[in-house]
N, C-alpha and C positions, 0 to 999 in steps of 0.2 A: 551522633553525639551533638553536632554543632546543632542542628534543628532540634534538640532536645532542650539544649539550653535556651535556645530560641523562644521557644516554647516557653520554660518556667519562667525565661524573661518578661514575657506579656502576660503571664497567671500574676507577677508581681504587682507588675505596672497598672491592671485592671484593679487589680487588691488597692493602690493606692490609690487612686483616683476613687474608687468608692469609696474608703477610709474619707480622703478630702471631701468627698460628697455630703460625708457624714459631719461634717465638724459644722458648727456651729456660727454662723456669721451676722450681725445684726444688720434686720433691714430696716429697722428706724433707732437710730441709738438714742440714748437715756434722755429724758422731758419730764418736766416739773409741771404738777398741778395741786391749786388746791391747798397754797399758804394758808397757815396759819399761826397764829403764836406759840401756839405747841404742837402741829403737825406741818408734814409737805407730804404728797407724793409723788414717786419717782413710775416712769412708767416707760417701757421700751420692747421693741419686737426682736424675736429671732429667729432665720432660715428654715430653721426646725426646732421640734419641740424640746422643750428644756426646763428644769427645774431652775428657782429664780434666787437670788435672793441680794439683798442693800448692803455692804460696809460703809458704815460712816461715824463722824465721830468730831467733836468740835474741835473748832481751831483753837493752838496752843500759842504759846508765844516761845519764843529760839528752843526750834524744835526745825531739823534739818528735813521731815517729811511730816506729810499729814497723818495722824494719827488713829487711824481707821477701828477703832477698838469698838464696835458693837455691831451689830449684823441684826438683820429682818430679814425673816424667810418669808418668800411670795410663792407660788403655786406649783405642786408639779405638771410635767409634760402639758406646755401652754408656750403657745405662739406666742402673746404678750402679756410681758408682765405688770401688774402692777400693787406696789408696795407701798403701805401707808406707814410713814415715821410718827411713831406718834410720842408721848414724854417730852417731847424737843423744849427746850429754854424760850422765853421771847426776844423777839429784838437779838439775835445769835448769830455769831459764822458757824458755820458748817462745813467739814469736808464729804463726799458722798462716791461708791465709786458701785456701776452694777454689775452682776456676776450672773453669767446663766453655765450650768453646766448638762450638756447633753446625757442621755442613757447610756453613750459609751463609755462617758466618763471626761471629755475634751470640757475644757472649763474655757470660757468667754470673758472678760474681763474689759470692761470700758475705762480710757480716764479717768482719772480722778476731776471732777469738778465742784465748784463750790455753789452753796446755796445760803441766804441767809433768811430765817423764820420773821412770821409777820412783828412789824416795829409796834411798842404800848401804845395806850391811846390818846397819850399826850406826846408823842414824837412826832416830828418830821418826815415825810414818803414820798415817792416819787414813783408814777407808773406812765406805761406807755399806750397808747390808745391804735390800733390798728382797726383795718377792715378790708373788705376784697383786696385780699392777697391772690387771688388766684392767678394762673401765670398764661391766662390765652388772652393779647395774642405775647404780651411780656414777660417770657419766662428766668428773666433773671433779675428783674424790678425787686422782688419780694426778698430776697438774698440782700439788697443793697440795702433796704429800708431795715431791713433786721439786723444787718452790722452798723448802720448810722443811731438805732436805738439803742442799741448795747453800751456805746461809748459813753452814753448818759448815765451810765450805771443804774437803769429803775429798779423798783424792788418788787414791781412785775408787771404784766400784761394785763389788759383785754383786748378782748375781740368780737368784732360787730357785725362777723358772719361773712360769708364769700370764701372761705378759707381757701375752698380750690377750685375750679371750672366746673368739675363734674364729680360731687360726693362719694357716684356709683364706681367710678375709677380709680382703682388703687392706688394705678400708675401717678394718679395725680398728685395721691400723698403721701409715697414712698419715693418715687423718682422727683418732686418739685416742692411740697410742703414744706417736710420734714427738713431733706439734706439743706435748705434754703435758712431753716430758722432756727436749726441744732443747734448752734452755738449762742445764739439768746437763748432758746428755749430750753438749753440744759443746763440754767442758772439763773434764770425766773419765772417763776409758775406764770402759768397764763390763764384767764380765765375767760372763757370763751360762749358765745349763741351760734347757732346756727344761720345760714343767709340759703335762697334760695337756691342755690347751686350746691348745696350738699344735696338739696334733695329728700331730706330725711332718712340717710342710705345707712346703712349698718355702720360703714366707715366711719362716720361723723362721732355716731354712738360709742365705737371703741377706744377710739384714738381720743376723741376732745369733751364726751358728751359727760355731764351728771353723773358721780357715780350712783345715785337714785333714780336715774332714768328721770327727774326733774326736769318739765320745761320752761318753767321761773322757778330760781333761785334768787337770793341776796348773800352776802358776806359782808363782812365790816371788816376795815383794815385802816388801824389810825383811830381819828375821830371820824371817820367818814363809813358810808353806808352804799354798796352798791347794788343795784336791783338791775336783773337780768333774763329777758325771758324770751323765747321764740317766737317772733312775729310771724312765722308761714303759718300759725296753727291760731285757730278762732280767739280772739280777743277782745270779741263782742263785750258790749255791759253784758253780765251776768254769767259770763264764760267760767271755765275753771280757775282759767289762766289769768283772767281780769280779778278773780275775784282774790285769788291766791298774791299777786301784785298787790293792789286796795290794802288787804289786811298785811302786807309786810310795812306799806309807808306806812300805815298809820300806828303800828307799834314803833316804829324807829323815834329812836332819839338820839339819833349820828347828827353832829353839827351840818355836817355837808352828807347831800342826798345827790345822788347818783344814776342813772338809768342808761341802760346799752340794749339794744334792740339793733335787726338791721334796716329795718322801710323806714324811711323818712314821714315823718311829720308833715313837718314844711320843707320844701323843695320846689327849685327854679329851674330843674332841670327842663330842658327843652322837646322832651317828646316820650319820658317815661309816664306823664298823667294828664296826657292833651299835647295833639303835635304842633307846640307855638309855629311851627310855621306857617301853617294857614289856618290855625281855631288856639281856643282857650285851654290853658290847664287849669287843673285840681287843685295846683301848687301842692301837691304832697296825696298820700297814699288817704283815699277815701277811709278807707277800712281802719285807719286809725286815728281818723279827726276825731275822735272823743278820747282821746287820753290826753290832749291835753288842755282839760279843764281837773282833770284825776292829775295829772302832775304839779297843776298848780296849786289845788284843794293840799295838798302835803308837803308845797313848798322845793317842789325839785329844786334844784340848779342849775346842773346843764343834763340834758339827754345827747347821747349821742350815737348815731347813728349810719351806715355807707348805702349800700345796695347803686346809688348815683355815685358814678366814678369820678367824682370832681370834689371837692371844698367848698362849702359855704358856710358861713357864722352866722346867727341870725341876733338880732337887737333881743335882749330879754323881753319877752312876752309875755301877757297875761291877759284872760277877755278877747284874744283875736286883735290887741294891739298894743304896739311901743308900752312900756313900762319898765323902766329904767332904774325905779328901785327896787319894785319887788317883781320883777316878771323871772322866769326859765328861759334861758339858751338853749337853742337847740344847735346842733352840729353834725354835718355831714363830713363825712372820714373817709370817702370810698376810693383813696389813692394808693393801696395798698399791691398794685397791681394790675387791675385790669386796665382794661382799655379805656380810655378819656372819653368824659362825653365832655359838654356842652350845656351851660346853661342859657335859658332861654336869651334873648336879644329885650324882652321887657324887662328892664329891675322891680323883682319885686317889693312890693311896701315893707316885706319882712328882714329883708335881707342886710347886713351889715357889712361883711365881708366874702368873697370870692374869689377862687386858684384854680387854678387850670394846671396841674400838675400832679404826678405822682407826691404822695408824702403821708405822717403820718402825726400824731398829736403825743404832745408831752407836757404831763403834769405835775405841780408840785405845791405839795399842801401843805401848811404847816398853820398850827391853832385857827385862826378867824384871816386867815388868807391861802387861797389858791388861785397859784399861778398856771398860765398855761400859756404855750408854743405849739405853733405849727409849722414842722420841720419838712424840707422836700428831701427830697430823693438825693440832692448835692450837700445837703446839710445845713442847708441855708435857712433862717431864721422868718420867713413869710409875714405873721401872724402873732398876735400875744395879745393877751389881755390879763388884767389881775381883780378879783374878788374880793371883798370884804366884810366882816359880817362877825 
């Protein structure tokens, strides 16, 4: 008798542990992509496959919880989901909360977090500029810069590619990405390029890429226009990609023009395009010295750019020199995480300012002025300048 119960004790105990096996757990919790004045989408993984779907519902005023009254169904039996809110109000609070429920029936329920839809295009905005985030050999840099940007309250991201070490590795953006940037990233969309280190890996495409499979895109947010495309992939004159860029500036008529890419332009870096230590560089990435006379022809503003792990601001340029009223900024971002280089020991003619530190940029627009901040890793104020126009 005793080994009998014995027995059905371990038929039980087996039986639960597979039950637990079976339940549902998130391995990237809920991420915002893809603001707009009448859409977001919400987008997150889970253990096993599950049926998906959004509550959410605007914020009320003296109302003791959020008010979760309408739902979006997203897909069944699928690793990750992802759901487009679409009707949304502009300029809005939002509450949003995601739900996956397993085949056995075990329902998944995340936080409640909030999101607020893209501002009119006569208001105020404020967004955060990242780039190499990734976390070799600093795996917990990208976690700090992502709670020191949060505090700012933006009303969203981008990002200038680097996301994570190695695209092809999961591990890199389920164990260091993701859990690192959750809490900004599930309360303002990001909008994101690719940087060499994804690699062009499936990853990149599931989790952050196009949902058009798009390698330039643009979005408008505010009065402002932002153009964004994949520098690993040909961007020759006459490319797809050049020519799809070309014909997005020249329709824009956003006050402020915008461009995110990750290879540098111009760059002082000391041994990514000539090793200054014993010969000359490129000052910046050969393969894209022709954009910018195409960014000046449509009057960008700032480009901004990582792939070099350091800070530099460059003088407005236009022609290959100084132009201080009507030249393009260009900006390297690349402290996002990785490892620190080193700019070269010559100053170049281009350059304005230089950091030597992790950090990340913080912008803010409003009618015929943006501002912008270069914040490190401590929180500390590096960097600013203001625009007029």
């Amino acid at each position: 008798m005793k080994h009998t119960f014995n027995l059905i004790g371990l038929i039980i105990l087996c039986q639960q542990f597979a039950f637990a096996a079976e339940r549902p757990s998130f391995v990237v919790k809920p991420y915002l992509q893809w603001s707009t004045q009448t859409q977001m989408t919400v987008k997150w993984e889970t253990s096993a496959a599950t049926s998906g779907y959004v509550e959410y519902g605007k914020a009320m005023f003296d109302v003791k919880s959020p008010a979760l009254s309408q739902k979006v169904k997203g897909k069944d039996n699928v690793l990750i989901q992802t759901v487009n809110l679409a009707g949304l109000e502009p300029e809005t609070e939002y509450f949003y909360r995601a739900v996956s429920v397993s085949t056995a029936g075990d329902t998944l329920r995340s936080p409640i977090y909030p999101f607020k839809t893209a501002v009119r295009a006569d208001s105020p905005f404020a967004f955060a500029v990242f780039s190499d985030t990734q976390g070799v050999p600093n795996p917990t840099v990208w976690g700090e810069i992502a709670k020191i940007a949060e505090k700012e309250r933006p009303n969203f991201a981008i990002h200038s590619g680097d996301q994570v070490d190695n695209g092809h590795d999961r591990s890199n953006w389920v164990g260091q990405f993701f859990p690192q940037g959750q809490q900004f990233m599930s309360k303002y969309a990001m909008f994101a390029v690719p940087g060499n280190h994804e690699n062009d890996a499936p990853n990149y495409h599931n989790y952050l890429g196009h949902p058009d499979g798009l390698r330039c895109y643009s979005f408008v947010y505010g009065n402002t226009e932002f153009f964004m495309f994949d520098s690993n992939q040909d961007v020759s004159v006459g490319s797809e990609i050049y020519k799809k860029l070309e014909a997005d500036l020249a329709k824009s008529t956003a006050k402020w023009k915008i461009v995110s890419h990750h290879h540098p332009v111009y760059s002082s870096d000391d041994d990514d395009y000539g090793n200054t230590r014993v010969a000359k560089s490129t000052l910046g990435s050969p393969k894209l010295a022709h954009l910018a006379p195409l960014y000046e022809k449509y009057n960008v503003d700032i480009v901004f750019y990582g792939h070099v792990h350091t800070y530099e601001r460059t003088w407005p340029l236009r022609n290959n020199k100084v132009d201080l009223d009507n030249g393009t900024i260009y900006m390297t971002l690349g402290g996002g995480g990785g490892g620190l280089e080193r700019p070269s020991s010559w100053r170049s003619w281009f350059t304005n300012k230089l950091f030597l530190d992790h950090h990340y940029g913080y912008v803010r627009v409003v009618n015929g002025e943006l501002h912008f901040q270069g914040i490190d890793v401590r929180g500390n104020v590096f960097d600013q300048f203001v625009l007029k126009k």
